[in-house]
C-alpha atoms as an extended CHARMM CRD file, in Angstrom:
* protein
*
       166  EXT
         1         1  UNK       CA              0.3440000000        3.0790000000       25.8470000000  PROA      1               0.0000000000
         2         2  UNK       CA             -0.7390000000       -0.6070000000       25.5050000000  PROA      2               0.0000000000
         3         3  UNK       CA             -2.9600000000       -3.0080000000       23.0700000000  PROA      3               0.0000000000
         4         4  UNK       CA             -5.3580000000       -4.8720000000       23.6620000000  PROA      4               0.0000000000
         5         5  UNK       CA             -8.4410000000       -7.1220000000       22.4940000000  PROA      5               0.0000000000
         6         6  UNK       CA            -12.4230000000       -6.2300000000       22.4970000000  PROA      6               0.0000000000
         7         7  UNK       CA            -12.1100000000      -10.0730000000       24.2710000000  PROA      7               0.0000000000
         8         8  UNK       CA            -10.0200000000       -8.7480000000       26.9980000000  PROA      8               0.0000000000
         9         9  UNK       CA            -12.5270000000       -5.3430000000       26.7970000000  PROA      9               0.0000000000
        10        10  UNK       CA            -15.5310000000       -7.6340000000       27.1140000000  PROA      10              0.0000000000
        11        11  UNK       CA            -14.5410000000       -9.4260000000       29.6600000000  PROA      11              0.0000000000
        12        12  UNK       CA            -13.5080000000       -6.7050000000       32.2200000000  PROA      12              0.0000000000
        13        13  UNK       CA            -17.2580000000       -5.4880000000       31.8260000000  PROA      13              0.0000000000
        14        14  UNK       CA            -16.4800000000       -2.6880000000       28.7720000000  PROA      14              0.0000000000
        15        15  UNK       CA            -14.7010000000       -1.0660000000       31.7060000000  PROA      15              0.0000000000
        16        16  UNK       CA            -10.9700000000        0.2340000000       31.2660000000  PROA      16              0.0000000000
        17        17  UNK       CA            -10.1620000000        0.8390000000       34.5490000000  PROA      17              0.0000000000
        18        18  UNK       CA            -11.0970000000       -3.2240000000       35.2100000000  PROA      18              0.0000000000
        19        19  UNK       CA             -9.5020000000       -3.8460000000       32.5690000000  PROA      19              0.0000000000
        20        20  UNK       CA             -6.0380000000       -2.1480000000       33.9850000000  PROA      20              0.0000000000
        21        21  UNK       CA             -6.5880000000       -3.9070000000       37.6380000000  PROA      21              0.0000000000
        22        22  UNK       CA             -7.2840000000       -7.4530000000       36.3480000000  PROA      22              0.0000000000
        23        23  UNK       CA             -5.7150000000       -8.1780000000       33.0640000000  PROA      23              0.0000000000
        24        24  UNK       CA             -3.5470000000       -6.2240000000       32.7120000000  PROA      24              0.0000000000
        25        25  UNK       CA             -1.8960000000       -5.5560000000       35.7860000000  PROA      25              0.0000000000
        26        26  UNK       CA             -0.7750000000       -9.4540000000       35.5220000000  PROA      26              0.0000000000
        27        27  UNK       CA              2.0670000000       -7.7870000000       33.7620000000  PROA      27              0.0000000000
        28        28  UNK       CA              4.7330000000       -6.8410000000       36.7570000000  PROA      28              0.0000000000
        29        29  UNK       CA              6.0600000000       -4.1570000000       34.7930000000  PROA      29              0.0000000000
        30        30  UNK       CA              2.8810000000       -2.9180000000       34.1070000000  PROA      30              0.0000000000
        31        31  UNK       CA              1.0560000000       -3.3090000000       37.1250000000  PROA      31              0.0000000000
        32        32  UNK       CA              4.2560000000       -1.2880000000       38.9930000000  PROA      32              0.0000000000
        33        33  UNK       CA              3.6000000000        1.7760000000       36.1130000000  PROA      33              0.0000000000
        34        34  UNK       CA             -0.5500000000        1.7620000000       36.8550000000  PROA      34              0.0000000000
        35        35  UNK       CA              0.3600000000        1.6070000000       40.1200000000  PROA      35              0.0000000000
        36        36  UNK       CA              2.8340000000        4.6950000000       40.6170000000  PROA      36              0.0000000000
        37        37  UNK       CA              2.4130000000        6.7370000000       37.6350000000  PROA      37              0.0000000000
        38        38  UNK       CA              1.2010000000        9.9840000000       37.7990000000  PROA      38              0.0000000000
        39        39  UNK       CA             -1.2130000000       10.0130000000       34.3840000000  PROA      39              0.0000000000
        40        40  UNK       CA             -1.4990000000       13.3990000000       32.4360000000  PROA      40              0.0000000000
        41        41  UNK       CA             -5.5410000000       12.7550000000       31.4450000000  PROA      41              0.0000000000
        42        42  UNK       CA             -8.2350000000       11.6630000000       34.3350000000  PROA      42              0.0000000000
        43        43  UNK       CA             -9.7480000000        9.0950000000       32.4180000000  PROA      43              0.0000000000
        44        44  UNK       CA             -7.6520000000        6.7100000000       29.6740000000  PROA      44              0.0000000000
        45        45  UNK       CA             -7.6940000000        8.2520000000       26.0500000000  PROA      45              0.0000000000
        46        46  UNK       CA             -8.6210000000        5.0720000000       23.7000000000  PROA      46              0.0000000000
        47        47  UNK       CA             -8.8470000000        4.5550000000       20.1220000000  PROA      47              0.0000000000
        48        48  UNK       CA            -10.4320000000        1.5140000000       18.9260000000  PROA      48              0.0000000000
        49        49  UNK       CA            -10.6180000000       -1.1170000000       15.6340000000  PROA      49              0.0000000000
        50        50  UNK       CA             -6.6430000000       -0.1980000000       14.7560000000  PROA      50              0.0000000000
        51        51  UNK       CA             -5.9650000000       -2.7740000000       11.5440000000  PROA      51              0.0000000000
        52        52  UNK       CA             -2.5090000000       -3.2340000000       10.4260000000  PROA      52              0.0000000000
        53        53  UNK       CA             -3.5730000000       -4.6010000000        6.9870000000  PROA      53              0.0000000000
        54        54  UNK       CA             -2.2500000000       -3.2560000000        4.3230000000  PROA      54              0.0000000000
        55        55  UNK       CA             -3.8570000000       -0.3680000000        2.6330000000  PROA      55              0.0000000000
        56        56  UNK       CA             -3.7740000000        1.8800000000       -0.7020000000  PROA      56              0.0000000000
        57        57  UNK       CA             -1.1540000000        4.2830000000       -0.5260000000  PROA      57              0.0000000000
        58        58  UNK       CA             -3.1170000000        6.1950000000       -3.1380000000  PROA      58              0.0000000000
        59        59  UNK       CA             -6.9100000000        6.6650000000       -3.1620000000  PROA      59              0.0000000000
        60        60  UNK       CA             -9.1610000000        8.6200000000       -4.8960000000  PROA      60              0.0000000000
        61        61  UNK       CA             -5.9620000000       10.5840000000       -6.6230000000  PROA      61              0.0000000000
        62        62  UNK       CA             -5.0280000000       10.9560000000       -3.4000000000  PROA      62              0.0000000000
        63        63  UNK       CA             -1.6020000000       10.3180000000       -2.3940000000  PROA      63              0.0000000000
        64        64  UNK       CA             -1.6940000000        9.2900000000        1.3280000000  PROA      64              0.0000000000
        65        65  UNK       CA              0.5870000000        9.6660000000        4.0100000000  PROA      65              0.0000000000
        66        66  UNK       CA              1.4140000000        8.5710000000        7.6890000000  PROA      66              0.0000000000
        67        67  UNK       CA             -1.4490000000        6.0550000000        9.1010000000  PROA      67              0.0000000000
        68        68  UNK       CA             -3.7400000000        6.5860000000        6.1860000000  PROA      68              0.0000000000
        69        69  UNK       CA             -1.0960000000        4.7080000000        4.1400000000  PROA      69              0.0000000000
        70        70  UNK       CA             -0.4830000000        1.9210000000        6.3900000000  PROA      70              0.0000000000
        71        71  UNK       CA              0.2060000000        1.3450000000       10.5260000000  PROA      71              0.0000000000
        72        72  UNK       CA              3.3040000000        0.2610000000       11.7180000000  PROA      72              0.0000000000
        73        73  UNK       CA              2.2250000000       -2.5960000000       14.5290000000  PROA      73              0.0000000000
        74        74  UNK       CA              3.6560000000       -0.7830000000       17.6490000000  PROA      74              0.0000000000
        75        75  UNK       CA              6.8990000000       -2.6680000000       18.8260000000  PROA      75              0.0000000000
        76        76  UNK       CA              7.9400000000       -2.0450000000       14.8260000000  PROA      76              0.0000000000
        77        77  UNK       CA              9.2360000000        1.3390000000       14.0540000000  PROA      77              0.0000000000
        78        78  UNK       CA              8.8020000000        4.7630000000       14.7060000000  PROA      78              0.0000000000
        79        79  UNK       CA              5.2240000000        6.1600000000       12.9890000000  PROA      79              0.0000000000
        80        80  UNK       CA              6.2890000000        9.3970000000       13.0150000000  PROA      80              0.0000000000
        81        81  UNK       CA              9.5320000000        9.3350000000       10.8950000000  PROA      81              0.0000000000
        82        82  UNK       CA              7.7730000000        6.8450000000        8.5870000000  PROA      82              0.0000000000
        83        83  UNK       CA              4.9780000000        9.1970000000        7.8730000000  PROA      83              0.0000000000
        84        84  UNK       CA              7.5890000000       11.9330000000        7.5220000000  PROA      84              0.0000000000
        85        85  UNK       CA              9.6660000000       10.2730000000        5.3590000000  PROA      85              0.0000000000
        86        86  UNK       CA              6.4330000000        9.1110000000        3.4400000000  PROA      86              0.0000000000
        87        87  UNK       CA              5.4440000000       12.8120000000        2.8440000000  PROA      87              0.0000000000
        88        88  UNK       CA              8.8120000000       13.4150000000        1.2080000000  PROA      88              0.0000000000
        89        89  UNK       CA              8.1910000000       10.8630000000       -1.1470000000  PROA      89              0.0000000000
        90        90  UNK       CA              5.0620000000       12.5460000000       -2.3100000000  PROA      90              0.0000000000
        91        91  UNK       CA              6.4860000000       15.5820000000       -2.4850000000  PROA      91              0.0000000000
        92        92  UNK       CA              8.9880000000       14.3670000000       -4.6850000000  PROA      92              0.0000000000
        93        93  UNK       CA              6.3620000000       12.8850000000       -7.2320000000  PROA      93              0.0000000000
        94        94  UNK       CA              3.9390000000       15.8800000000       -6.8670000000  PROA      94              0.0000000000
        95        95  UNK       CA              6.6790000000       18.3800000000       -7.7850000000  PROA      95              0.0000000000
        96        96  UNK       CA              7.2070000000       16.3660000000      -10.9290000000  PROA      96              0.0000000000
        97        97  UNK       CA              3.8770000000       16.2210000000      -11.6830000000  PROA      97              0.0000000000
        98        98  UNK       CA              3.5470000000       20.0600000000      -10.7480000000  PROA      98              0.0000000000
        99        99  UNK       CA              6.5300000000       20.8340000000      -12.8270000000  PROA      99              0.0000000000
       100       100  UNK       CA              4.6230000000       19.4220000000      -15.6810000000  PROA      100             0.0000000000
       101       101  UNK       CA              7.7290000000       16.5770000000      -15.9300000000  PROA      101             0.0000000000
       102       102  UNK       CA              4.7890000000       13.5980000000      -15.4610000000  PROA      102             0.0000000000
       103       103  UNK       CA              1.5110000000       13.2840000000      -15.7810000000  PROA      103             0.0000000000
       104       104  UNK       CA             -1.3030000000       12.4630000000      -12.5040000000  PROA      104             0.0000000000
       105       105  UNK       CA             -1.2510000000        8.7980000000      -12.9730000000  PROA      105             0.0000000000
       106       106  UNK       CA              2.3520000000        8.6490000000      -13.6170000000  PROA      106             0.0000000000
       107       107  UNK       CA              2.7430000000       10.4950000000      -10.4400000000  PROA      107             0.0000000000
       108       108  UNK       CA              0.6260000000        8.3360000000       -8.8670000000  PROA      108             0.0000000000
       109       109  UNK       CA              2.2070000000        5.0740000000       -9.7800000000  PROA      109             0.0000000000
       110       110  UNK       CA              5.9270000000        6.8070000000       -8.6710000000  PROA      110             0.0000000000
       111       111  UNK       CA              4.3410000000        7.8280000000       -5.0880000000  PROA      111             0.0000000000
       112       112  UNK       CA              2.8530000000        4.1330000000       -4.8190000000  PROA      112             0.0000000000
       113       113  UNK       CA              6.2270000000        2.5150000000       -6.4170000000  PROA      113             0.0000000000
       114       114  UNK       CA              8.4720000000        4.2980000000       -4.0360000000  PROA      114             0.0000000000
       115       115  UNK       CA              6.2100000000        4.0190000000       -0.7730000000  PROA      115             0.0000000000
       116       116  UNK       CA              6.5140000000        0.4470000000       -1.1640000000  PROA      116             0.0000000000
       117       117  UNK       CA              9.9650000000       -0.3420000000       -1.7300000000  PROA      117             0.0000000000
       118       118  UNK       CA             10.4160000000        2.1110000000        1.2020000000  PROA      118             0.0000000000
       119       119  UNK       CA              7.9140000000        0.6000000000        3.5860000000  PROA      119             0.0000000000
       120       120  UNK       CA              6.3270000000       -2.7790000000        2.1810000000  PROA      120             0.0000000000
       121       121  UNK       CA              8.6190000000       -5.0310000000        3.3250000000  PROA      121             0.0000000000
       122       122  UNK       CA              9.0850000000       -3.5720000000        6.9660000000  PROA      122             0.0000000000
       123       123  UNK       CA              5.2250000000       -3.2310000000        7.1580000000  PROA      123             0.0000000000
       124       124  UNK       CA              4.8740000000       -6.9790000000        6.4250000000  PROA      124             0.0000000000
       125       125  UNK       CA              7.5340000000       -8.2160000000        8.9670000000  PROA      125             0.0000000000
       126       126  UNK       CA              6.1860000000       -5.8080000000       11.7510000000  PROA      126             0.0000000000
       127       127  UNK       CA              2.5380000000       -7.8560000000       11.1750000000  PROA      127             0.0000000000
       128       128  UNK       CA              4.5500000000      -10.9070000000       11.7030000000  PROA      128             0.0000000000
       129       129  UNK       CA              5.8540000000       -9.9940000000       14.5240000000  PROA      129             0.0000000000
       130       130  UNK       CA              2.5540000000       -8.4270000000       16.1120000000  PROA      130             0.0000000000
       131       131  UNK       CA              1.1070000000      -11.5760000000       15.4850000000  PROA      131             0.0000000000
       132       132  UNK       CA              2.9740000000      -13.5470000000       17.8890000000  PROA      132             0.0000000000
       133       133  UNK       CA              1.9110000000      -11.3880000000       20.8070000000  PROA      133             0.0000000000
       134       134  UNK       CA             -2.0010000000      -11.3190000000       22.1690000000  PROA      134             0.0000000000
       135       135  UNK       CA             -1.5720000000      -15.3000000000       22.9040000000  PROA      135             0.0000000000
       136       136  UNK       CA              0.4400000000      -15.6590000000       25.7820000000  PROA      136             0.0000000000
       137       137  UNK       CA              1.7840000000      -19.3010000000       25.1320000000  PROA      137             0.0000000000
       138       138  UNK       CA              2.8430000000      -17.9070000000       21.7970000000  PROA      138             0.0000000000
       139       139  UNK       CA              4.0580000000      -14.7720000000       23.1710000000  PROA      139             0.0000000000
       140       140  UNK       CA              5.9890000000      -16.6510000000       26.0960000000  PROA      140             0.0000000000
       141       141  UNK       CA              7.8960000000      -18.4440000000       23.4420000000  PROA      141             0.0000000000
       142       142  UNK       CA              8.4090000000      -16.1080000000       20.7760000000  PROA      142             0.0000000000
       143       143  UNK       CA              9.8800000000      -14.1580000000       24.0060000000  PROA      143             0.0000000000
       144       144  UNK       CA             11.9130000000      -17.1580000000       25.2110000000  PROA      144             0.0000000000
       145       145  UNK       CA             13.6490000000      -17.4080000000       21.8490000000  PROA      145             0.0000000000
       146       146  UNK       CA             14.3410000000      -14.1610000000       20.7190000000  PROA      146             0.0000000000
       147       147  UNK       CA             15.8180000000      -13.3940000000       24.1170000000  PROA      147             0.0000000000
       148       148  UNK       CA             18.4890000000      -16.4320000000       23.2440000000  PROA      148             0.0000000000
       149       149  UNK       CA             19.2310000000      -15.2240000000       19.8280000000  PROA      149             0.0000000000
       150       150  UNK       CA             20.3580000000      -11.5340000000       20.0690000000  PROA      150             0.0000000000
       151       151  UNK       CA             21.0950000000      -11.4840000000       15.9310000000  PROA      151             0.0000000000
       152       152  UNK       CA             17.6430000000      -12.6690000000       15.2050000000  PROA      152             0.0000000000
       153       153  UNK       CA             16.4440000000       -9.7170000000       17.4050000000  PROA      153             0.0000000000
       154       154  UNK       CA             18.7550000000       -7.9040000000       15.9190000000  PROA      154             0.0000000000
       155       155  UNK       CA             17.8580000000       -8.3740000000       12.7330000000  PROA      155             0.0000000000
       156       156  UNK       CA             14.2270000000       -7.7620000000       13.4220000000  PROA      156             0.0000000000
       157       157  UNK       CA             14.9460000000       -4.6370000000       14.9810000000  PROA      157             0.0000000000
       158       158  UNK       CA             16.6730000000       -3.6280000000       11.5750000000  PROA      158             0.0000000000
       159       159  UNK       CA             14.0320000000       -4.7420000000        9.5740000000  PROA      159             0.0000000000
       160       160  UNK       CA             11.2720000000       -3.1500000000       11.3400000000  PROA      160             0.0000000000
       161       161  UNK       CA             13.0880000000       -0.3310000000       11.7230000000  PROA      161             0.0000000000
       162       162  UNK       CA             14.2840000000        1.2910000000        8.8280000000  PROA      162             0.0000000000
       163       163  UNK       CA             16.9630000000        3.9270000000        8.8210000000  PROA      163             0.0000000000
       164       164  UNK       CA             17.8390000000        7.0170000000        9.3350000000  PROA      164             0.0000000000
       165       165  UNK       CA             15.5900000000        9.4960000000        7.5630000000  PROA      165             0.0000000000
       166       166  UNK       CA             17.1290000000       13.2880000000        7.2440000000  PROA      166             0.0000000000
């Protein structure tokens, strides 16, 4: 699994495999895994125009959940729990509102209040963070100096990271 730009897209010729062989197979690491992997799917399975802004965590009356309430940039968390731990949340407001405890817009606002003292904050530091990688000069140092400060990367980890969710 890897990012990358419509620039870097574009100028392989539109073509993924190029793409692999001369961009991104500058990577060591990467050019050892294209080169001796054994791939599940024939061809590459791409998704494309992924934004990490923020988004409504309730539209329409709907409360939403997982991606459709906000991505998690990649080297930031675990999508999976958040969207898990997301759906909790909204279970927990829509059985008030079910239980006739709170009304739809109070339920609303509770769903929306909670998802972003869960998530807001970890959300916004994992965009920081993604935005120091797709320059290389800027990734090269952000690299350099995380690698020499093991509590700053520490500290990122735990903010991007959340915890535990049972």
């Amino acid at each position: 699994c890897y990012l990358t730009t419509a620039d870097q897209l574009s100028y392989a010729g539109n073509k993924i495999e190029k793409l692999e062989t001369t961009i991104l197979s500058q990577n060591q690491i990467l050019s050892e895994i294209f080169s001796k992997a054994d791939f599940l799917y024939e061809k590459p399975l791409t998704i494309a125009q992924i934004s990490f802004d923020q988004k409504k965590q309730v539209e329409n009356h709907v409360l939403m959940v997982g991606d459709a309430s906000g991505l998690i940039t990649p080297l930031c968390g675990n999508g999976m729990s958040m969207a898990m731990h997301a759906s909790s949340l909204a279970f927990q407001a829509m059985q008030l509102f079910l239980e006739g405890s709170i009304n739809r817009e109070q339920m609303e606002k509770r769903y929306s209040k909670a998802w972003k003292r869960q998530f807001s904050k970890r959300l916004a530091i994992g965009r920081i963070v993604q935005s120091f990688f797709g320059n290389p000069f800027v990734t090269r140092i952000f690299l350099s100096t995380i690698s020499k400060m093991p509590k700053l990367a520490n500290w990122l980890i735990r903010q991007t990271h959340g915890n535990s969710f049972v």
